[in-house]
DRENLO-412509 format. One record per residue (C-alpha): residue number from 0; residue in three letters; z, x, y. Coordinates in steps of 0.02 Angstrom, whole numbers, plus 50000, padded with zeros to 5 digits. Layout:
BEGIN
<r><nr>NUM</nr><rest>Ala</rest><zz>Z</zz><xx>X</xx><yy>Y</yy></r>
...
This chain:
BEGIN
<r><nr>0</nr><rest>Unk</rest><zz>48609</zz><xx>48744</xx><yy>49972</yy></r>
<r><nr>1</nr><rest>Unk</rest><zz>48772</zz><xx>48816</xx><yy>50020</yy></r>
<r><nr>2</nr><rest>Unk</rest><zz>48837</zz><xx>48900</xx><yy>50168</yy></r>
<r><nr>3</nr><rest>Unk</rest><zz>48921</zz><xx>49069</xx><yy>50080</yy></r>
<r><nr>4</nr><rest>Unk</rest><zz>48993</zz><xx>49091</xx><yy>50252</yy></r>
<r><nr>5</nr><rest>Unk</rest><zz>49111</zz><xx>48944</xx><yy>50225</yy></r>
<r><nr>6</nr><rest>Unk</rest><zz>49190</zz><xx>49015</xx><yy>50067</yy></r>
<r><nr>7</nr><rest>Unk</rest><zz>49347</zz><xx>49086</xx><yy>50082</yy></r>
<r><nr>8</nr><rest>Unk</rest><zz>49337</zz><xx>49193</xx><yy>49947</yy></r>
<r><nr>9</nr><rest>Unk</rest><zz>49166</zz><xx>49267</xx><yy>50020</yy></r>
<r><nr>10</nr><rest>Unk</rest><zz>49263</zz><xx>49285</xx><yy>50191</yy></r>
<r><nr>11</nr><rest>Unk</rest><zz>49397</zz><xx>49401</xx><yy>50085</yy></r>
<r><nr>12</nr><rest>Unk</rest><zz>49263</zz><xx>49496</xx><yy>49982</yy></r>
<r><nr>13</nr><rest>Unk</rest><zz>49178</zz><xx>49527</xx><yy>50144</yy></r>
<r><nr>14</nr><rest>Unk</rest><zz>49338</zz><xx>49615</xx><yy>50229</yy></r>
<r><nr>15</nr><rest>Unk</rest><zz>49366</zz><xx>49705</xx><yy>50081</yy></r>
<r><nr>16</nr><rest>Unk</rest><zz>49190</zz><xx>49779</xx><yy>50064</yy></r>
<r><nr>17</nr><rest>Unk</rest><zz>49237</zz><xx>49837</xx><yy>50235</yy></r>
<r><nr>18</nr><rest>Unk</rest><zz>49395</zz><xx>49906</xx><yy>50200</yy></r>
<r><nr>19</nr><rest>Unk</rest><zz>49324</zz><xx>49993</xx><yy>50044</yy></r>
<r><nr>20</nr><rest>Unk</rest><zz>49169</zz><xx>50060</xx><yy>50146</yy></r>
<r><nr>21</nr><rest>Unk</rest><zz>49303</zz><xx>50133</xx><yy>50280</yy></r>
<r><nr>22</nr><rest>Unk</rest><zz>49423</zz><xx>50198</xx><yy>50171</yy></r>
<r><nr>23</nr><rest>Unk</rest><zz>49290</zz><xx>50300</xx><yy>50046</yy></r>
<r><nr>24</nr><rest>Unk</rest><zz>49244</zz><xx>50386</xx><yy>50187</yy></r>
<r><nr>25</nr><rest>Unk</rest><zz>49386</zz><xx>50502</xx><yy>50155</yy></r>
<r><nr>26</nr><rest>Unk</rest><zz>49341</zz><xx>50526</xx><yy>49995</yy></r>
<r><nr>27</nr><rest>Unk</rest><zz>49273</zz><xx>50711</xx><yy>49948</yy></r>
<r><nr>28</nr><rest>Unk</rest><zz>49106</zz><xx>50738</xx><yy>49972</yy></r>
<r><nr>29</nr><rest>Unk</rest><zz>49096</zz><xx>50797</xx><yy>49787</yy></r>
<r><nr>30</nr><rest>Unk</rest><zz>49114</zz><xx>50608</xx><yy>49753</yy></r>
<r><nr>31</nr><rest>Unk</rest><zz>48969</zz><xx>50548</xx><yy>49878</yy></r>
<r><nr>32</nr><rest>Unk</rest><zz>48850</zz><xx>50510</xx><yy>49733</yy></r>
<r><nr>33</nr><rest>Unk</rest><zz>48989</zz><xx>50452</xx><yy>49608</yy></r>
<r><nr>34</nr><rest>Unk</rest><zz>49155</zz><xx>50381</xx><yy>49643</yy></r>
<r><nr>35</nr><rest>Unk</rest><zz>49101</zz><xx>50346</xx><yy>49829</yy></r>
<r><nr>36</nr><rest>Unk</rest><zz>48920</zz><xx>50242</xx><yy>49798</yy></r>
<r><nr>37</nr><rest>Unk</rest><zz>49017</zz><xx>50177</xx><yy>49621</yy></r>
<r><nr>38</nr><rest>Unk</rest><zz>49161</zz><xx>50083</xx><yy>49753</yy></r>
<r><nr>39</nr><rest>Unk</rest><zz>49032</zz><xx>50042</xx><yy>49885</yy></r>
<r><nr>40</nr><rest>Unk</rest><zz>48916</zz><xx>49970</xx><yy>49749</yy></r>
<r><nr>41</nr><rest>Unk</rest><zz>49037</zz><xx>49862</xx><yy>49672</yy></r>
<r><nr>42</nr><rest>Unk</rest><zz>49122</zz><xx>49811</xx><yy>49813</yy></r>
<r><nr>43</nr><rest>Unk</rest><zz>48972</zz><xx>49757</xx><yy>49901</yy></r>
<r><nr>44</nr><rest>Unk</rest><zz>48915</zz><xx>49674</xx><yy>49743</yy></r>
<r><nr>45</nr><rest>Unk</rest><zz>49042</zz><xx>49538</xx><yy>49755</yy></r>
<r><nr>46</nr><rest>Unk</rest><zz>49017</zz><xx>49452</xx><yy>49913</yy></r>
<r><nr>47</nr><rest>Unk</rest><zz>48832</zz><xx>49493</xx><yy>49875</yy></r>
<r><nr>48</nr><rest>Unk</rest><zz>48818</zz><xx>49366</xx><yy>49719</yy></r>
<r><nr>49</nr><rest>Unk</rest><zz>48918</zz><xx>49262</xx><yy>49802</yy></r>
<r><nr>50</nr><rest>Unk</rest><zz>48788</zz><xx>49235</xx><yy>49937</yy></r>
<r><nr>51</nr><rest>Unk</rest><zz>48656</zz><xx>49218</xx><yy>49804</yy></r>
<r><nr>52</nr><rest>Unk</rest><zz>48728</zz><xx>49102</xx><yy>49690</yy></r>
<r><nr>53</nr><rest>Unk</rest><zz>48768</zz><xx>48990</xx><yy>49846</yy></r>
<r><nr>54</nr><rest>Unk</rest><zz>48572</zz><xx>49006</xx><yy>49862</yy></r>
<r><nr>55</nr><rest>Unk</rest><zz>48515</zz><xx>48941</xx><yy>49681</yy></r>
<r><nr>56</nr><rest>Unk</rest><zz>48473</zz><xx>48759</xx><yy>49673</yy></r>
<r><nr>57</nr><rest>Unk</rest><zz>48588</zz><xx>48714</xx><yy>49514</yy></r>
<r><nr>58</nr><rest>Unk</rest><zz>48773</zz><xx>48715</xx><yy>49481</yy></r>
<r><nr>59</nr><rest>Unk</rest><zz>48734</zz><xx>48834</xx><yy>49301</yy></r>
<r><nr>60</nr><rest>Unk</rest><zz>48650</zz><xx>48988</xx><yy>49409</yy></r>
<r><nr>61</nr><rest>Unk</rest><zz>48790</zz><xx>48959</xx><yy>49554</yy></r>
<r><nr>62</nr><rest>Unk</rest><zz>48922</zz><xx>48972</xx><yy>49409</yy></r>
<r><nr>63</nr><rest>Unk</rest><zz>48813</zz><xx>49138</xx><yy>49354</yy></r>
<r><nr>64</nr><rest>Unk</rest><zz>48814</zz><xx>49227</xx><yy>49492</yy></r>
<r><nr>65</nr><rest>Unk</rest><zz>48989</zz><xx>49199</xx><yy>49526</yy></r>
<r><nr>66</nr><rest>Unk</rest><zz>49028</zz><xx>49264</xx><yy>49348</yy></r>
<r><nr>67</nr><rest>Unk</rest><zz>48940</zz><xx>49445</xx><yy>49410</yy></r>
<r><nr>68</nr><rest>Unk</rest><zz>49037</zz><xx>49423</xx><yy>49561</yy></r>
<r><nr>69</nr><rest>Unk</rest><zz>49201</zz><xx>49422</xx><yy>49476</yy></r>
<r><nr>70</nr><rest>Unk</rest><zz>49151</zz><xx>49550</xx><yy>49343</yy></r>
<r><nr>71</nr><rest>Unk</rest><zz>49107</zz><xx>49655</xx><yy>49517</yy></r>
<r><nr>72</nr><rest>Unk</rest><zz>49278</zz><xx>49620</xx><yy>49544</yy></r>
<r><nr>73</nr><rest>Unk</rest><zz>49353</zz><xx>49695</xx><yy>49409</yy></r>
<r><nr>74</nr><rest>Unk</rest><zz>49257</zz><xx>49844</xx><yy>49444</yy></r>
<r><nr>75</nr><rest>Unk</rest><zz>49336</zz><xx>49873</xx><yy>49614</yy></r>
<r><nr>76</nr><rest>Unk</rest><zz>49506</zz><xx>49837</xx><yy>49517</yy></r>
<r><nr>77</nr><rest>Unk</rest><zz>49485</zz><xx>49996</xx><yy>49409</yy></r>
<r><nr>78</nr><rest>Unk</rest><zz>49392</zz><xx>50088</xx><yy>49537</yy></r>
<r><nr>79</nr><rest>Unk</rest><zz>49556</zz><xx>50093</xx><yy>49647</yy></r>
<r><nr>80</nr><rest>Unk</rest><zz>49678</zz><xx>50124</xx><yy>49511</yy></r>
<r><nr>81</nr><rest>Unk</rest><zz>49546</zz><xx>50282</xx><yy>49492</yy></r>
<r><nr>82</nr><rest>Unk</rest><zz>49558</zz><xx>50351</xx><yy>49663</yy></r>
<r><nr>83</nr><rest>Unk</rest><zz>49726</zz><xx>50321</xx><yy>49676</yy></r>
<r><nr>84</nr><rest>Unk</rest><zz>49749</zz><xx>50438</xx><yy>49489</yy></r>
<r><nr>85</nr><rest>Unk</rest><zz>49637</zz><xx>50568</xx><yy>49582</yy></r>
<r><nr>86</nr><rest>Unk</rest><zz>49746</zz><xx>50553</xx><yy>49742</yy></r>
<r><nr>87</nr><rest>Unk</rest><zz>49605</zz><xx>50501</xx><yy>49846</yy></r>
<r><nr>88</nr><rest>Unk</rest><zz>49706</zz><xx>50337</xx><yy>49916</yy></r>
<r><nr>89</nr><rest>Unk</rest><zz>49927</zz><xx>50333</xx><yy>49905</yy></r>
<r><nr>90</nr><rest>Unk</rest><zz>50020</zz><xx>50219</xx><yy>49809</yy></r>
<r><nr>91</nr><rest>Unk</rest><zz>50040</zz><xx>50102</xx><yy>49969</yy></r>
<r><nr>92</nr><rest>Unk</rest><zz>49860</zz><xx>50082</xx><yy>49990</yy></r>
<r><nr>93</nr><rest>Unk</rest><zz>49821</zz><xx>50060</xx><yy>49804</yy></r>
<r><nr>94</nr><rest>Unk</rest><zz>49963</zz><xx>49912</xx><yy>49828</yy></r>
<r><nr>95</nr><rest>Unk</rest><zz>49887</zz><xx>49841</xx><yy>49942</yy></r>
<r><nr>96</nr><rest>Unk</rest><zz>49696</zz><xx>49837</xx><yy>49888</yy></r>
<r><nr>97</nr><rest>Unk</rest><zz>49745</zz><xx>49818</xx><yy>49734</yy></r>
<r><nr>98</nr><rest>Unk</rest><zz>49830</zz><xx>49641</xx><yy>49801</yy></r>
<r><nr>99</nr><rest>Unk</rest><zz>49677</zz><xx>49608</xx><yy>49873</yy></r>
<r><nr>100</nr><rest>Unk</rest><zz>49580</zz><xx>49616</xx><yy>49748</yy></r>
<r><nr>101</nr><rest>Unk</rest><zz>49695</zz><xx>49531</xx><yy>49618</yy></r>
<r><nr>102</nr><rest>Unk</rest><zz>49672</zz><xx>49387</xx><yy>49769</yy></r>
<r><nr>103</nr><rest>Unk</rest><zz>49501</zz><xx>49370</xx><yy>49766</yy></r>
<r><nr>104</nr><rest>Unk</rest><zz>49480</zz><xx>49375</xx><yy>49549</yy></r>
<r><nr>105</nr><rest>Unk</rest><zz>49597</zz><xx>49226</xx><yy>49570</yy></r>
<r><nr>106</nr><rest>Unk</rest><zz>49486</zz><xx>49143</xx><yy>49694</yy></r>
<r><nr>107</nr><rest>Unk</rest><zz>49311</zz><xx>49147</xx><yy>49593</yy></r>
<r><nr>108</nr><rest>Unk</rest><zz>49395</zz><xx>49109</xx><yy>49452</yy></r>
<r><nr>109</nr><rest>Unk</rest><zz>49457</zz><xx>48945</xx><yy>49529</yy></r>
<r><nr>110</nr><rest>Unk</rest><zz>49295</zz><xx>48942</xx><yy>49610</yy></r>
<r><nr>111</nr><rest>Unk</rest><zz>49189</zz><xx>48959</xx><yy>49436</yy></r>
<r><nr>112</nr><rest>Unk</rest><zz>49307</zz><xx>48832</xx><yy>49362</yy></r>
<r><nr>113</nr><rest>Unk</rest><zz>49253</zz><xx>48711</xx><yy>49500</yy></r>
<r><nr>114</nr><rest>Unk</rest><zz>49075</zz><xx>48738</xx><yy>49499</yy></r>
<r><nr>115</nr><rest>Unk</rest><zz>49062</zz><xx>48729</xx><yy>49298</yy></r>
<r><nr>116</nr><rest>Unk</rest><zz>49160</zz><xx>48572</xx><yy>49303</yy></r>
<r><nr>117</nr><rest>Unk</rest><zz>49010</zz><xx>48497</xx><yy>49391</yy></r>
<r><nr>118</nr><rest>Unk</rest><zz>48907</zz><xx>48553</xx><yy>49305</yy></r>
């Protein structure tokens, strides 16, 4: 068993469920039950399977869950590009999350690398 806590890449999909939680706050309330929960979900998903795959007793589920994680991921990625098209969040901000997120895609995808490798 793992300590998710450790993981860097848990650590920056943690601050950036945070970030997204803050920021869709902001968002209209039109978009409460889509665009809103769709960001929270997603976001949240990420450091969420991380935490569970760190949890599973063999290399092949850790690897798994990681996969949803980064798949999660990509979700955010579009998810931002979205709200910036609907000018919900300004270029700067997309910039930014959207380096974030770029950040943490490379990470699990280091990180799934690793973990298949010992498999």
């Amino acid at each position: 068993m793992r300590d998710f806590r450790e993981l860097n890449v848990w650590q920056e999909s943690h601050k950036l469920t945070l970030e997204i939680y803050e920021i869709s706050k902001s968002f209209p309330k039109e978009e409460l039950f889509g665009l809103t929960s769709q960001m929270r979900r997603a976001a949240s998903s990420v450091p969420t399977n991380i935490a569970e795959g760190c949890g599973r007793g063999s290399q092949k589920d850790y690897a798994h869950f990681l996969q949803i994680a980064i798949g999660s991921a990509f979700e955010v990625d579009y998810q931002i590009l979205l709200a910036k098209d609907l000018k919900y969040i300004d270029e700067n901000l997309y910039l930014k999350l959207n380096d974030k997120v770029d950040k943490i895609k490379r990470q699990l995808a280091l990180l799934i690398k690793k973990v298949r490798e010992l498999s």
